[in-house]
FINUSE-324620 format. One record per residue (C-alpha): residue number from 1; residue in three letters; x, y, z. Coordinates in Angstrom, 2 decimals, decimal comma. Layout:
// residues N
[NUM "ala" [X Y Z]] ...
This chain:
// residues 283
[1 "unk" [-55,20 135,07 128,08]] [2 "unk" [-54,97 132,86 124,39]] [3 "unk" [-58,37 133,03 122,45]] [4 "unk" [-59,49 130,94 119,36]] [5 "unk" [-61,97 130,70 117,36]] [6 "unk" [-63,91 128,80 114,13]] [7 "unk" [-66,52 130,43 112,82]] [8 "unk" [-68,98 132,81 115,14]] [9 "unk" [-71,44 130,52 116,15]] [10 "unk" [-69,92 127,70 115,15]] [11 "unk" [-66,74 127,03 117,60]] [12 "unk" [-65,07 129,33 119,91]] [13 "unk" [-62,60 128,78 122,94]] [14 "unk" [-60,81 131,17 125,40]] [15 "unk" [-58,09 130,48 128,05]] [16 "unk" [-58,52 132,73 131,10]] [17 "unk" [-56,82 131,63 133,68]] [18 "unk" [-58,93 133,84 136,33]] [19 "unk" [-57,91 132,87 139,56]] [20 "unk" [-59,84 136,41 141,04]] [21 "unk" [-61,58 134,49 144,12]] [22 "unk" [-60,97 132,06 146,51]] [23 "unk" [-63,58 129,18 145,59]] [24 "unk" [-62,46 128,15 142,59]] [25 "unk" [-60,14 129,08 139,14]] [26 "unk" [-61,58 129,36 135,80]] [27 "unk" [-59,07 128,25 133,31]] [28 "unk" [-61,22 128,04 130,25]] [29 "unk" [-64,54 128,49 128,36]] [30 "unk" [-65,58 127,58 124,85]] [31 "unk" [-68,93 127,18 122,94]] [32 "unk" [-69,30 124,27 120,03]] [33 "unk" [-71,91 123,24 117,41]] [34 "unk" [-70,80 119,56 116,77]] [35 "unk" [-71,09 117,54 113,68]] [36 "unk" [-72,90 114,67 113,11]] [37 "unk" [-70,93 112,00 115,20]] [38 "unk" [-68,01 114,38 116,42]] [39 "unk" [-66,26 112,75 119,27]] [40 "unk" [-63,68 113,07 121,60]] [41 "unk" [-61,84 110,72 124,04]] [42 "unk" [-61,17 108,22 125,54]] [43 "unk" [-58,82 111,25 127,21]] [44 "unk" [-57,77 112,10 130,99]] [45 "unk" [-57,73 115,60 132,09]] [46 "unk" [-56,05 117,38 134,37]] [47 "unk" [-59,00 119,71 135,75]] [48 "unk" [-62,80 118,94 135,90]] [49 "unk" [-65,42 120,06 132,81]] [50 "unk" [-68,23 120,91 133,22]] [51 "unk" [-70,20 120,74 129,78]] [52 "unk" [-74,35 122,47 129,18]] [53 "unk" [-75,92 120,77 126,69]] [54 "unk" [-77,97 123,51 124,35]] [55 "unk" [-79,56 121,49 122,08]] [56 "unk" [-79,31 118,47 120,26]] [57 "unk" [-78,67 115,03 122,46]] [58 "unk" [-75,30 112,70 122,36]] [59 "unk" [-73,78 110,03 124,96]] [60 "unk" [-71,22 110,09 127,27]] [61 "unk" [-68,86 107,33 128,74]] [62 "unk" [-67,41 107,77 132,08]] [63 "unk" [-65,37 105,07 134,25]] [64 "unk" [-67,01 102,82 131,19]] [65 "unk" [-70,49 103,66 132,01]] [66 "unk" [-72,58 105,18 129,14]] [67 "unk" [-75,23 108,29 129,70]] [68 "unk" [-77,12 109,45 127,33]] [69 "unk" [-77,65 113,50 127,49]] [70 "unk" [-80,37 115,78 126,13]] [71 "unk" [-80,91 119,12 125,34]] [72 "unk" [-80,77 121,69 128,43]] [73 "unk" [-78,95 118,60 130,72]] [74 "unk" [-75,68 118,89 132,18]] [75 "unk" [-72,58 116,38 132,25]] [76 "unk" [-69,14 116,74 134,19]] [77 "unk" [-65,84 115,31 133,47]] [78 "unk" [-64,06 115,29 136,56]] [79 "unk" [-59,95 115,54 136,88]] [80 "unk" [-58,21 112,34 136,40]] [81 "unk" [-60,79 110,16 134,86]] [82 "unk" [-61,15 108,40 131,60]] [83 "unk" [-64,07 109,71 129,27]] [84 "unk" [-65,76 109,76 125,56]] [85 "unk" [-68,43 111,48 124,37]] [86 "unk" [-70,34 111,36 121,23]] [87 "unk" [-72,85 113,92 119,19]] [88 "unk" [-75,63 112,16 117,85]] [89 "unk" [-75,80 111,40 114,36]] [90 "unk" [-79,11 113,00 113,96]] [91 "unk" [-79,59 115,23 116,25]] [92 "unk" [-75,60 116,14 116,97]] [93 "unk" [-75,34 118,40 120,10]] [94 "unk" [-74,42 122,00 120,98]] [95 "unk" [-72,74 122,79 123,72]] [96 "unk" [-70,80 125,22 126,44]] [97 "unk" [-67,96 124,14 128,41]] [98 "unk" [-66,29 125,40 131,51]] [99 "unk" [-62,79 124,62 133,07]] [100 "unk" [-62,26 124,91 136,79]] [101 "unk" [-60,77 123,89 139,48]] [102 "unk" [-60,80 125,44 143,43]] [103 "unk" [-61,02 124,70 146,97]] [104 "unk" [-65,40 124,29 146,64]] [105 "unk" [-65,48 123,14 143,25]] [106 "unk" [-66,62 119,31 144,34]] [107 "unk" [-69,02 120,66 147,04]] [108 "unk" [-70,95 123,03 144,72]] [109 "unk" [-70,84 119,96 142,54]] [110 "unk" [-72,49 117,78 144,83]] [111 "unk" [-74,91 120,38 145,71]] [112 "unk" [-76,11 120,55 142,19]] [113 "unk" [-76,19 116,30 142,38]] [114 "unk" [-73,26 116,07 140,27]] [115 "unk" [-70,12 113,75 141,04]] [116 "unk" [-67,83 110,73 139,46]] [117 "unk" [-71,02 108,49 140,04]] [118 "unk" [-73,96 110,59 138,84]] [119 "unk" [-72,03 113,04 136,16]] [120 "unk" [-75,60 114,05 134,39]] [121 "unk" [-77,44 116,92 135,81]] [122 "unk" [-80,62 116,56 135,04]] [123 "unk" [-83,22 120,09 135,70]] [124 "unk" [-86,08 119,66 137,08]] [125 "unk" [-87,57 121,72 134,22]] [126 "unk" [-85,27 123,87 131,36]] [127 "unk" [-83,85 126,85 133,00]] [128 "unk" [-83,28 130,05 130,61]] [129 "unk" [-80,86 132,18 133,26]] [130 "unk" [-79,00 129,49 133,49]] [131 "unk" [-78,18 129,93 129,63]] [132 "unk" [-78,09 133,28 130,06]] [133 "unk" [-75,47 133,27 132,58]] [134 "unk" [-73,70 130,57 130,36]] [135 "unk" [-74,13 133,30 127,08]] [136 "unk" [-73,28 136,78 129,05]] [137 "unk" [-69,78 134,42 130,28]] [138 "unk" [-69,48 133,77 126,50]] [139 "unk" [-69,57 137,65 124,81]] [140 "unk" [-67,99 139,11 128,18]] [141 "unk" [-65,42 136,92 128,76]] [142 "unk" [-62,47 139,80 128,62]] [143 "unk" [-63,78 141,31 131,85]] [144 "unk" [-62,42 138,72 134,51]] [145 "unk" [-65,32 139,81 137,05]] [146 "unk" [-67,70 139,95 134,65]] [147 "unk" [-66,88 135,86 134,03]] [148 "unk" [-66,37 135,11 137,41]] [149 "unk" [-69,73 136,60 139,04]] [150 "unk" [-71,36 134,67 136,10]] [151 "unk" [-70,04 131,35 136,96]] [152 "unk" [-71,33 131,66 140,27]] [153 "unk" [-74,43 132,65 138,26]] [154 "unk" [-74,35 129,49 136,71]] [155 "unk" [-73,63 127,25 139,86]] [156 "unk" [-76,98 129,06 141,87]] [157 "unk" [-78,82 128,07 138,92]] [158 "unk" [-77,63 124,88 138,55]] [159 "unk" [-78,47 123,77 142,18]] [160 "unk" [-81,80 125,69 142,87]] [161 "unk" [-83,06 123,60 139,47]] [162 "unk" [-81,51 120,41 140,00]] [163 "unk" [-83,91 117,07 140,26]] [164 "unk" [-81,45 115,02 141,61]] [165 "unk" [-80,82 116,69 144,89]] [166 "unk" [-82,99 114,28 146,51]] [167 "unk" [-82,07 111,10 145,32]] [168 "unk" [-78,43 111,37 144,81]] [169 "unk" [-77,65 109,96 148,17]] [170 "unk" [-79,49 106,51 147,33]] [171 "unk" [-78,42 107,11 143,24]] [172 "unk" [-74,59 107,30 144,45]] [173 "unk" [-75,02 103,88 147,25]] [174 "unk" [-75,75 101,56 144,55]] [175 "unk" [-72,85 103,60 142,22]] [176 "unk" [-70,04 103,04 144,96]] [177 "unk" [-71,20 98,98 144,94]] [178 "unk" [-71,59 98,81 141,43]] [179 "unk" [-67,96 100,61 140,84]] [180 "unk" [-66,43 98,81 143,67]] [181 "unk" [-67,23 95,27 141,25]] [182 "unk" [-66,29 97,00 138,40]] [183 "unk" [-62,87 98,03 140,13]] [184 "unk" [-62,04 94,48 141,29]] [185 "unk" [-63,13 93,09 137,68]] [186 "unk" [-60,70 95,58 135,91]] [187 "unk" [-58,24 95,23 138,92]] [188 "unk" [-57,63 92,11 140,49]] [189 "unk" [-54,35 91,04 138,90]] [190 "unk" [-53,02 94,25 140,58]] [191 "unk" [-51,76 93,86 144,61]] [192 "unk" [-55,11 95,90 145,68]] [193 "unk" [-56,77 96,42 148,98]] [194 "unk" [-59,84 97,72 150,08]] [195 "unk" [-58,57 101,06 150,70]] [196 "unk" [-57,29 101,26 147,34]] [197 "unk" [-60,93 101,11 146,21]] [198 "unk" [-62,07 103,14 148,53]] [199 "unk" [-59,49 106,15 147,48]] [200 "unk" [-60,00 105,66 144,02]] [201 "unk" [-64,18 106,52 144,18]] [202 "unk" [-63,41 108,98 146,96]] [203 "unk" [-65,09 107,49 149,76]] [204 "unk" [-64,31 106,21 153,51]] [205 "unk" [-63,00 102,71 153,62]] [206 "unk" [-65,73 101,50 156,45]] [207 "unk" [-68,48 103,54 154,83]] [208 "unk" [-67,61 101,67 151,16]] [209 "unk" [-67,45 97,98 153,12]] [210 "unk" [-70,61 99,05 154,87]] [211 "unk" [-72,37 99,58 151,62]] [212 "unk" [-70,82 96,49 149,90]] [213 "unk" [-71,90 94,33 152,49]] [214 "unk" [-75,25 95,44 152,66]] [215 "unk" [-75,88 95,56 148,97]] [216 "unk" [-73,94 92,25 147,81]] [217 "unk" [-74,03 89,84 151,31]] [218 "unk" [-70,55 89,75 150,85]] [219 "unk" [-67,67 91,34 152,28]] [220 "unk" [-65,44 93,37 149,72]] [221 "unk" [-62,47 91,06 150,69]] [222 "unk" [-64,21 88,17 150,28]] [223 "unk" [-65,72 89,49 146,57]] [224 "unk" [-61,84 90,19 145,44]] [225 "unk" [-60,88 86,51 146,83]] [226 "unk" [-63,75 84,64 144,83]] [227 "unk" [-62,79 86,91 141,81]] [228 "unk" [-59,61 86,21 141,95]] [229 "unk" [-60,16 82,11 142,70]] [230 "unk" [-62,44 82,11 139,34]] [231 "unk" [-59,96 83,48 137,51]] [232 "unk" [-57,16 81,57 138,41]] [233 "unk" [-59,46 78,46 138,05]] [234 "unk" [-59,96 79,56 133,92]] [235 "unk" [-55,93 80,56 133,56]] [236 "unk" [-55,07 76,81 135,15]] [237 "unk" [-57,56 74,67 133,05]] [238 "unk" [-54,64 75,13 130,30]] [239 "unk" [-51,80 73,08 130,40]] [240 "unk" [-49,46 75,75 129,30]] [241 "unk" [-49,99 78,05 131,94]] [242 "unk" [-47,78 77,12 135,25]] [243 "unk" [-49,07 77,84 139,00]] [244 "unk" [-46,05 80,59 139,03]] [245 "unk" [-47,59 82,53 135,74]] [246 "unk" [-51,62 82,14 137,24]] [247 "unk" [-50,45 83,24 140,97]] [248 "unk" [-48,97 86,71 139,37]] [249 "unk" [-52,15 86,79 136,59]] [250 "unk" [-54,24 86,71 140,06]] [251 "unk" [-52,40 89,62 142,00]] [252 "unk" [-50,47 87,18 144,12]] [253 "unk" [-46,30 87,89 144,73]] [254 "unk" [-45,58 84,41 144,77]] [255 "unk" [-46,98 80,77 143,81]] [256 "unk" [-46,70 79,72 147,19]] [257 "unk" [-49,27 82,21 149,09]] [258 "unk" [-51,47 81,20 145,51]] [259 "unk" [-51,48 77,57 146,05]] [260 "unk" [-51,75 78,12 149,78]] [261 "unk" [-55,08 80,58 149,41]] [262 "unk" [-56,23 78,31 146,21]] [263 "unk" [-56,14 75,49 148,60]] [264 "unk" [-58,35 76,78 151,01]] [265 "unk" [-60,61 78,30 148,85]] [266 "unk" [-61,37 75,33 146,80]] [267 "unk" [-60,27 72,55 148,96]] [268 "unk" [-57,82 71,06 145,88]] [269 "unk" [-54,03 72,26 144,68]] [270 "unk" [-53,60 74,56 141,95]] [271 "unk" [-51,59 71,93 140,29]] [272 "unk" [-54,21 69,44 140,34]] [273 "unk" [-56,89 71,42 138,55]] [274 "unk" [-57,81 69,99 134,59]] [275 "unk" [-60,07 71,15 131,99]] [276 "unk" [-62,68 68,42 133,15]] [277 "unk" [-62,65 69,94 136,80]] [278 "unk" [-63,36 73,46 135,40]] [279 "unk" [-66,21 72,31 133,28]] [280 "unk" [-67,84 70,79 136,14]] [281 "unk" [-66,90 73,69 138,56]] [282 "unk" [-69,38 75,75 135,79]] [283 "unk" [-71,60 73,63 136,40]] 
């Protein structure tokens, strides 16, 4: 076990590494009164963080979506995502933080309302044992079952008081859709398919198409196509940009299956598109 720490109340982290039960590993705790603006990110990391807001109130950015989070609220960081968080300048947060990993780490997660699409957990009203399981983790750290029967502590707190048990189901729909656009948007020049998206937010192909289809009136195939089509539309408007360079801009392996699909789609060739035509196409 490594240990640091910056002043007692101020900053501390510990590296534990208690792996004493089945359910999960706790690899690290800390505690951390942040400065006015302190941030930290954009950064991917290897194992999920959990992070209790104390007091104070700062924002968080997550798959590029911001949250803002308030005193006695909750916020995860799950493994393998991109995030940034930010004290407030006024009122600059305080804040534990928990490392773990472990076979039922997502599901007590999700119990508690918190996943990739709703990372705030939200009480229904402040909740002292949960800090108190949070502080007795803190000074007893050194006894490995003393930390470990707290963060299960922690976990039964955090679900019997959560307010968005009920609504996460219909809260995490609209997520999925909204994520799935936001995927395509930051993705279509890649050779995707729909069960790329559907891996990446950790969801069943037919149950993410099922969604998207309900939500949008489009099919997720046919969103990606029109996406694309735009695009390509833009990148041939200028003169210096061939079919060959706009088909592999678009996520297509060669011009020919672009002009081919590009015909189709718009009813004229790639080659025949001008800046007048994309004006009116605007239009």
């Amino acid at each position: 076990m490594k240990k640091k720490e910056h002043g007692i109340g101020f900053d501390f982290s510990a590296f534990l590494e208690y792996d004493l039960c089945s359910d999960f590993t706790l690899h690290e705790i800390g505690y951390f009164q942040c400065s006015s603006g302190y941030s930290y990110g954009p950064s991917i990391r290897s194992r999920t963080i959990i992070h209790y807001v104390h007091s104070g109130k700062g924002v968080l950015y997550l798959n590029e979506i911001k949250y803002e989070i308030k005193a006695h609220e909750a916020f995860i960081i799950p493994a393998g995502v991109s995030a940034y968080y930010e004290a407030d300048a006024n009122e600059p947060w305080r804040y534990s933080w928990l490392h773990l990993s472990g076979p039922t780490l997502n599901n007590a997660l999700e119990q508690a309302g918190l996943n990739i699409e709703n990372p705030v957990y939200i009480p229904s009203q402040p909740n002292l044992q949960i800090e108190e399981a949070l502080n007795t983790l803190l000074t007893e750290y050194e006894n490995p079952y003393i930390a470990i029967s707290r963060v299960y502590e922690f976990f039964h707190f955090l679900i019997s008081n959560s307010s968005s048990k009920k609504k996460v189901k219909v809260d995490s729909q609209i997520s999925y859709v909204k994520n799935t656009i936001r995927y395509i948007q930051n993705r279509y020049s890649l050779n995707i398919k729909v069960s790329d998206i559907a891996t990446a937010l950790g969801v069943n192909r037919s149950y993410l198409s099922r969604l998207f289809k309900e939500a949008t009136g489009s099919t997720i195939q046919d969103y990606l196509l029109s996406y694309r089509m735009n695009e390509a539309t833009k990148l041939l408007a200028n003169p210096h940009n061939s079919v060959s360079y706009v088909s592999f801009a678009v996520g297509y392996s060669d011009a020919v299956t672009f002009s081919k699909a590009y015909k189709r789609y718009t009813g004229i060739n790639p080659s025949e598109v001008t800046s007048s035509q994309l004006v009116t196409q605007k239009h």
